[in-house]
N, C-alpha and C positions, 0 to 999 in steps of 0.2 A: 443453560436452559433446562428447566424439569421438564420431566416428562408431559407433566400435561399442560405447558408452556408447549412445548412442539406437537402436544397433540391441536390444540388451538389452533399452531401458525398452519399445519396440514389441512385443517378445515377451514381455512380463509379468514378466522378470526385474530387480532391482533392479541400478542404475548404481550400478560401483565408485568413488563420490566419497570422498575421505578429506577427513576436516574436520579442524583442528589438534589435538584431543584425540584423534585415533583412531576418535572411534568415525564409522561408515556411517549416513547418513541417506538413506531413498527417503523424496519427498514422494506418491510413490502406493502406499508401504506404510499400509494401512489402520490400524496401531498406531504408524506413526511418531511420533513426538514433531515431526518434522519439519511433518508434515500440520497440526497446530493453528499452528504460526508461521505456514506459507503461511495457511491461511484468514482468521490475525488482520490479517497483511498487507493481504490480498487486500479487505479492509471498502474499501467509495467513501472514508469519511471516514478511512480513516488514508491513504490513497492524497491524497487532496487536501490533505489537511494534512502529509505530506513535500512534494510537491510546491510548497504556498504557502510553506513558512520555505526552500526550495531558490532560489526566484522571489526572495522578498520579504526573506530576511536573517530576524534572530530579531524574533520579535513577542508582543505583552502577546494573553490570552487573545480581548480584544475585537476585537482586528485581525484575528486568526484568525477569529474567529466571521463579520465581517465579507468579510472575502478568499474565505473557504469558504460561500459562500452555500446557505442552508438548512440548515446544520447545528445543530441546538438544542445549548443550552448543556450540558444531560444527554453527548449524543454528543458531544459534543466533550471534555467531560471526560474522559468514559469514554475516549475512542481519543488522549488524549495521555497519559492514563494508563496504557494497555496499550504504546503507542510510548517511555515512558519503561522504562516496567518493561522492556521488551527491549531495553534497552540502544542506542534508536535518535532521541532528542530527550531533550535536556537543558532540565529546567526549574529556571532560578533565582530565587530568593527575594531581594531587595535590604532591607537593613533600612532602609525607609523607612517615615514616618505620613503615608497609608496603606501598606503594602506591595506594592511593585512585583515582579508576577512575569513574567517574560520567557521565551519557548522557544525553542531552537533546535536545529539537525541536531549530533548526534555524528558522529562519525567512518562510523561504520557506515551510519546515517540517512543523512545526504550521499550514498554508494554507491548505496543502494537509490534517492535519489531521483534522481537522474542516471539513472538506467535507467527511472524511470518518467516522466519529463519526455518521452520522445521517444515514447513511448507514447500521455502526453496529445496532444500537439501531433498524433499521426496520426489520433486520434480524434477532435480537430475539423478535422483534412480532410476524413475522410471519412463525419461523423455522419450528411452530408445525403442522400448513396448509402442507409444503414444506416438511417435514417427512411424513404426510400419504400419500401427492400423490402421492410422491415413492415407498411407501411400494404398494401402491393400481397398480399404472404403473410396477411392480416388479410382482405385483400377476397373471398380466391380459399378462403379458410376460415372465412368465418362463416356461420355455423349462422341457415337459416331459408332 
């Protein structure tokens, strides 16, 4: 974003990005189309699961469930099924007995999770800072 792209989005007007089809997407236009991709994005579990098949290579659905610790099997379906549908992990079918299904990053998926790996990695530097000023904002605000 240029500068005067962010200076726009800080005064409430939307940034002139142009996407390959033409049309203008702001993700803080409240009717954007754009807004529902960010918040599908934006789920822990589709964030950790670009991030594990970026780490780990493509993986069968139990390695993921595994790798993504706590994600029940519901979630997890659900958010490779919405990561498929937008065109950002590819799941393959092998005709095997039983059948083997395999996931991994497109094209796209790849990009996005390259930009969110370095996000994870700063977030466990500095979880343990972001735990105590919780705890310390928790202490200096509870009730009683």
């Amino acid at each position: 974003m240029t500068t005067e792209e962010a200076a726009r989005v800080r005064a409430g007007q939307p940034a002139e990005r142009e996407v390959p089809d033409g049309q203008e997407y702001d993700v803080f236009a409240r009717l954007c189309p754009s807004r529902d991709v960010f918040a599908e994005l934006a789920d822990k579990w589709s964030m950790l699961i670009l991030m594990s098949l970026l780490g780990c290579g493509p993986q069968r659905f139990s390695e993921l469930q595994r790798g993504v610790g706590g994600v029940s099997r519901k979630m997890l379906t659900q958010s490779l099924r919405n990561l498929e549908r937008s065109g950002l992990v590819l799941r393959t079918v092998f005709p095997e007995t039983p059948p083997r299904v395999v996931y991994d990053l497109l094209p796209l998926g790849r990009e996005l999770a390259e930009l969110l790996a370095p996000v994870g990695r700063w977030t466990e530097r500095h979880a343990g800072r972001m735990v105590a000023a919780r705890e310390e904002f928790d202490a200096a605000h509870a009730e009683g």
